[in-house]
N, C-alpha and C positions, 0 to 999 in steps of 0.2 A: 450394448451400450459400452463405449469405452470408460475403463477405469481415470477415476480423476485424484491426482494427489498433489500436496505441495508441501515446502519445507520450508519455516520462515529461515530464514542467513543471516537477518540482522533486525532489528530494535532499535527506529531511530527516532523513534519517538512516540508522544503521547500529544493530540491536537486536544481531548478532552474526555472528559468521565462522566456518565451519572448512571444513577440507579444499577444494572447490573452490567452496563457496556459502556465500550470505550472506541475512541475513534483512534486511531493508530499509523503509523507512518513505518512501513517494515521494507527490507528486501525480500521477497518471497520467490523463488524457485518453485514454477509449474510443470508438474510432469516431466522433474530432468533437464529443464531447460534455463538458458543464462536467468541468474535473478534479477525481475522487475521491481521497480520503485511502485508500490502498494499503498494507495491510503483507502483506508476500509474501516467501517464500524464491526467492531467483535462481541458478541456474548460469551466472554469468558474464551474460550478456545474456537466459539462455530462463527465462522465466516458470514455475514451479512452485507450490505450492498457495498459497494463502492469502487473505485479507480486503477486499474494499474496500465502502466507507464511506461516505454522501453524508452533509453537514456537518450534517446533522440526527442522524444518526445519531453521528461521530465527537463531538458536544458531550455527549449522552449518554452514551458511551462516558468521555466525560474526568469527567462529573459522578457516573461510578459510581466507576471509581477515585479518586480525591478522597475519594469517601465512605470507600473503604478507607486510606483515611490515606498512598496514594500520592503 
């Protein structure tokens, strides 16, 4: 099984908190690779489900809500 690691690179935010986890908005670098826009719920440090994005993707993502009047 190949080895899995990542690096978060940036902190751009917090979408929400409760109990022991937090939904998060990060740059994260996968196995050395360019960092992806990541929105993921976290316990504390261990990764739990959610999204990432490469910047083709995340501009679409911003030009759909835009459209929603976000």
């Amino acid at each position: 099984m190949r080895e899995f690691n990542y690096s978060v690179t940036s902190e751009l935010g917090t979408l929400s908190e409760w109990s022991d986890k937090a939904k998060k908005v990060r740059m994260i670098s996968y196995n050395g690779a360019e960092p992806k826009l990541d929105i993921r719920t976290w316990q504390g440090e261990k990764m739990l489900k959610g999204i990432t994005l490469n910047q083709q993707e995340a501009t679409e993502l911003l030009k759909i809500l835009q459209g929603m009047g976000l």
